[in-house]
N, C-alpha and C positions, 0 to 999 in steps of 0.2 A: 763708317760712323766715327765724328772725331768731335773732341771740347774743342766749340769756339768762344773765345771771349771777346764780342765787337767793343770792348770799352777799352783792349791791350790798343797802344799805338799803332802795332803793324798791324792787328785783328786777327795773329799769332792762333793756330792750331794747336791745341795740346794732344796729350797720349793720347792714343787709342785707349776706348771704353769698351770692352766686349759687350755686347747683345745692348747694355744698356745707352738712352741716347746721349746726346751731349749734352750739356748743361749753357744757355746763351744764359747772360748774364742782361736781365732787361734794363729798362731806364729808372726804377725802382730799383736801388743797390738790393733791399733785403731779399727781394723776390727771385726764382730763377726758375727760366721754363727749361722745359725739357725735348729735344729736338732730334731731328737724325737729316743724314744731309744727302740731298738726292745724288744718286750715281751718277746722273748724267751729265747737271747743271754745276754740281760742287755750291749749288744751295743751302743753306737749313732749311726745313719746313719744323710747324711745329706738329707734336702731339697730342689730341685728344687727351683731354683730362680723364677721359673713363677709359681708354685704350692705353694709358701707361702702364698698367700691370699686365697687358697682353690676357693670356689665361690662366695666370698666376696669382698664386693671393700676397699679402704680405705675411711673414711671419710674425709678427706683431698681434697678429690674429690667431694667436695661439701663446698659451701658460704655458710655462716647463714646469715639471713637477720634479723628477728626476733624469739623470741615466742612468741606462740600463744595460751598453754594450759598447761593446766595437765592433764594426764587422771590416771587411776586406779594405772598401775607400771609402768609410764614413762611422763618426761618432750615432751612435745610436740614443735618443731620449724618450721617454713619456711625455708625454704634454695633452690639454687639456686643450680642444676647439672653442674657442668662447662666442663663437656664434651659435654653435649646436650643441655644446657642452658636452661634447663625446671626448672621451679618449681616445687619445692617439698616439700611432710611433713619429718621429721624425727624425729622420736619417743625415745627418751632416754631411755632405760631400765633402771629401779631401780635396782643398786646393792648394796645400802647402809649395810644393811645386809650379805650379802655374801661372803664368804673367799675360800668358794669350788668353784665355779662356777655359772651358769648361773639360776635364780632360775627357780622354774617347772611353775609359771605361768608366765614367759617368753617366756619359754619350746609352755608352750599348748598356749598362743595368737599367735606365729612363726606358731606352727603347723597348726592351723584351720584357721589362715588367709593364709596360702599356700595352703590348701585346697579350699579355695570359689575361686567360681569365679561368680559372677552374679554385675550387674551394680548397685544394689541398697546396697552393701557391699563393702565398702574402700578396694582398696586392695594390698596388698602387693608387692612391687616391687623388693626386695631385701633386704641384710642384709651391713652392714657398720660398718667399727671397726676403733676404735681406735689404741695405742699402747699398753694400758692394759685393765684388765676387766673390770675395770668401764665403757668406754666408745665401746657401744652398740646399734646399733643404725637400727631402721624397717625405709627403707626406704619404702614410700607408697605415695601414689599419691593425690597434696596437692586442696584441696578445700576451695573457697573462702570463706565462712562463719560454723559456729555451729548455729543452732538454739536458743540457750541460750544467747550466745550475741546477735541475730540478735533480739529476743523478746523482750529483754533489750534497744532496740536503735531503734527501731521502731518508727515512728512518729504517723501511725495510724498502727494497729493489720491486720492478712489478712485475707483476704474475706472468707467466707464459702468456694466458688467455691475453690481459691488458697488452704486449709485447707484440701478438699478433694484430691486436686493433689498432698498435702504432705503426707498425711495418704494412698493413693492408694500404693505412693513407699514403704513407711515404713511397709504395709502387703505383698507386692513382697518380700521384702527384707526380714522378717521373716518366711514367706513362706517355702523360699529356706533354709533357716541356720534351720528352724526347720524338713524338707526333708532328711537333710544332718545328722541329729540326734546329734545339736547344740543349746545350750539353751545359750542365749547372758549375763543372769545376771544380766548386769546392763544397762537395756532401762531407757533414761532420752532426754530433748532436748538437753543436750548437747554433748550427743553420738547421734545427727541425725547431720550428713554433709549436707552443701547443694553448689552445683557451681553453678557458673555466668547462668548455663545451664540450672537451674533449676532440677538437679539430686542432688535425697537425695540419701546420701549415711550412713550404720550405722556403727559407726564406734566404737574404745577403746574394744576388746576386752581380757583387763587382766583378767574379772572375770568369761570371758564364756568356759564353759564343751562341752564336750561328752558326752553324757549319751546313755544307751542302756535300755534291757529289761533282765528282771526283775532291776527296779530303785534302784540305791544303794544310800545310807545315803551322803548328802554333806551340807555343812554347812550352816544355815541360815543365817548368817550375809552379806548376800549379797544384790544386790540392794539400791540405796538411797532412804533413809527413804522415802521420796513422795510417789514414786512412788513403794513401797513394798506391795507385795501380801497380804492378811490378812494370810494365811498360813503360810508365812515367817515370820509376828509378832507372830505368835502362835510358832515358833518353830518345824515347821514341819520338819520332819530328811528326805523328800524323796520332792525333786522338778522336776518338770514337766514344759513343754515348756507353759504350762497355767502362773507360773511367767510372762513370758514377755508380753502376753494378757493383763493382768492388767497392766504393764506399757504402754502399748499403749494404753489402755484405757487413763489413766493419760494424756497422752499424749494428745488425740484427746480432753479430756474434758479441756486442759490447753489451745489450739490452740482455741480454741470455745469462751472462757468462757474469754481470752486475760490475765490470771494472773494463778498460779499454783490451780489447783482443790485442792490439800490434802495436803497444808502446818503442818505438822505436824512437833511436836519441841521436841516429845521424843515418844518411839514406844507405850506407853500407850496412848497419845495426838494421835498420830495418831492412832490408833485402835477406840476413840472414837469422830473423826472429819468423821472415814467410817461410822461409826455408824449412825452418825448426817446425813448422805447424801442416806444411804442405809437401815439403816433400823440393827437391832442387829437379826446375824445370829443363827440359833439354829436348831436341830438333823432331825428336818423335812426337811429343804432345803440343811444342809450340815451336812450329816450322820458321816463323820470322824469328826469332829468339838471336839465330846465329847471324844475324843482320844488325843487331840493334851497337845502335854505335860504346856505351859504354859496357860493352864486354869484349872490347881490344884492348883497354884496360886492368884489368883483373877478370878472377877466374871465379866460379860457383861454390861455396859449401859444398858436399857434398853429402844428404841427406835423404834416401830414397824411399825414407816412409811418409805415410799422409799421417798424422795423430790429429787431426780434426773429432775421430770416435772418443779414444783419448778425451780432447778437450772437455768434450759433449756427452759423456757416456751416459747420461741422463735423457737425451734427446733424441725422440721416436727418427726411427728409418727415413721418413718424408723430409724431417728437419735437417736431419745432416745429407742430405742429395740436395736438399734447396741450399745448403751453404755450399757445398760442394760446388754447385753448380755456381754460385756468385763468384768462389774462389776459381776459377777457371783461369788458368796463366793465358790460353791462347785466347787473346780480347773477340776474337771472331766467334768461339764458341760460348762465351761466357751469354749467360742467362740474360734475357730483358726484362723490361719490366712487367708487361703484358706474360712471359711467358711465367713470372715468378707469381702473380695474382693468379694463373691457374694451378699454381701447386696446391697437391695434396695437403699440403703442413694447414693449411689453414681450415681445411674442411674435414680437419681429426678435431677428437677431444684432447688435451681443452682449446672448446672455441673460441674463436677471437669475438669478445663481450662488444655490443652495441658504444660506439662512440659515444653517444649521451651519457652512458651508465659506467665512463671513467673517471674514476676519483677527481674530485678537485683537493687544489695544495696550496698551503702559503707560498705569498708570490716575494721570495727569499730577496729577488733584484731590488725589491720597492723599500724590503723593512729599513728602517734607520736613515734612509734617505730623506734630507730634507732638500727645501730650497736654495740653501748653501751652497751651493757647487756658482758657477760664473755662468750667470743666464744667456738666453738664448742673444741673437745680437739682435735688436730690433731698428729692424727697416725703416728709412725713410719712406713711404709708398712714393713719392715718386721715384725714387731708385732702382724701384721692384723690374726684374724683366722677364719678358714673354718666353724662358726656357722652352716650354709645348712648342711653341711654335717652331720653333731648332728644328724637332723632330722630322719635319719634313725633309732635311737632306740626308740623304743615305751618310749612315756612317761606317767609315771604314774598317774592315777587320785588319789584324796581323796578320 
């Protein structure tokens, strides 16, 4: 697909346009259709006026109202549907970097949030363009708070009971994405959604995979630092849905405990604050351990008690074996999600309270925000392109 202009003297080719067609320049200076050029012939054909946007809408067709975030590869906004006048997110793709196209973790968060479909996973409602490739935009369905602000603005922390009705959805919801042979990446509270409704929803997935069997090599630099598996500080070349285990361990020990369990402030500091909490792992309890490439570089704390009771001494037998079991150094034994929805912790007093019948809160992201901020960029519609339609080629993993 390339700009022609039949009015240049040689009828000169310009750049490549990703997904979108080229622009001929007609016998009407002001006018200009919109075209793509057949593979075969090195043609233009034109395109349908109703087939320019492919299955995309423009975003033009949508109000900002505010932002509300950032997540892994996109500015996060509220905005307002002006056909159906619903609220909604819309997620900005990063293309700061890119001159080809759409980048591949673009690519794979499009694909595998068009794939879920379960209540406790944000989900995808469509795609939205601008007039050029910067502007890119996951339309998805907007929720009144993040967890991370909602901790942050809190007056009193929530109850055990409300903690287990976040944690119940939050192992639904990995459950299903680990079922579906999806590993999220990056678990933190700020990737848990929650509405007025009391539905957590997990949401930002730039850094989450595919994976299959036999496990192939993908990058450790992922997850934020907190909540990073010890595997992933050690540099392990092969991850398993046991990562996000340990972030939800993090997670339930941060909702508990009302401040982050493993502030850590660099991946040495945090390898030796798990340490401090769990005890320094060694070849008896995690056999790979003496494998793992960054321990030919330095050597273990040496600390051989667990103080998890310590931490929790408040918290019934069932609660500290279900963290116990999240905090499990050897990734093979550590707890799933399935098996952490049938722990006992949830079927003690206090019970984990009907999702309907969780508080609602000021939605802290929206106060003081106005229109002020640099609006959304709005599209020419013929510019808009058919992203859905992308989805059809396999995208490649690392």
């Amino acid at each position: 697909m390339q700009n022609y202009n039949k009015d240049s003297p040689q009828g000169s080719k310009r750049s490549l346009d990703f997904v979108k067609g080229a622009n001929l320049e007609s016998s009407e200076p002001s006018k200009k259709k919109t075209a793509l050029f057949n593979l075969r012939t090195g043609e233009p054909f034109d395109i349908k006026e109703n087939d320019i946007h492919g299955r995309t809408r423009s975003v033009s067709e949508f109000e900002k109202l505010n932002r509300v975030g950032e997540g892994t590869y996109g500015i996060v906004y509220r905005a307002r549907d002006t056909k159906t006048n619903e609220l909604v997110a819309l997620k900005r793709v990063r293309m700061e970097k890119e001159k080809d196209g759409l980048p591949v973790s673009g690519l794979r968060e499009i694909s595998i949030l068009m794939s879920c479909n379960h209540e406790n996973v944000v989900p995808l409602r469509e795609i939205a363009v601008g007039k050029s490739l910067d502007n890119i935009f996951l339309v998805m369905a907007f929720c009144e708070q993040d967890l991370a602000s909602l901790l942050d603005n809190m007056q009193t922390p929530f109850t055990e009971s409300q903690v287990k009705c976040i944690m119940l959805q939050v192992f639904r919801g990995l459950r299903y994405l680990h079922d579906s042979y999806i590993v999220h990446r990056d678990l933190k509270v700020s990737n848990l959604l929650l509405t007025d409704k009391g539905c957590v929803k997990i949401a930002d997935f730039g850094l989450a995979r595919l994976y299959g069997i036999p496990l192939k090599p993908m990058t450790p630099k992922v997850v934020t630092l907190w909540y990073r598996s010890p595997e992933l500080l050690l540099n392990s070349k092969t991850q398993t849905t046991a990562i996000d285990m340990w972030s939800a361990g993090c997670i339930l020990g941060e909702l508990l405990a009302h401040k982050p369990l493993l502030p850590g402030r660099s991946e040495i500091n945090q390898l030796e604050i798990i340490i401090d909490l769990l005890g320094t792992p060694n070849a008896q309890i995690w056999p790979e351990i003496e494998d793992l490439p960054a321990l030919k570089d330095f050597t273990l704390k040496i600390q051989p008690y667990n103080n998890l009771k310590q931490k929790f001494s408040w918290l019934s037998q069932a609660g500290l074996r279900l963290l116990n079991f999240l905090f499990m150094y050897d990734p093979h034994k550590r707890a799933t999600a399935d098996e952490c929805l049938q722990s006992t912790y949830f079927k003690e007093a206090p019970f984990p309270i009907d999702a309907k019948l969780m508080p609602s809160f000021p939605q802290h992201r929206n106060i003081g925000k106005g229109n002020n901020e640099k609006a959304l960029e709005i599209g020419n519609p013929a510019g808009s392109s058919s992203l859905t339609d992308m989805l059809q080629f396999s995208i490649s993993r690392k």
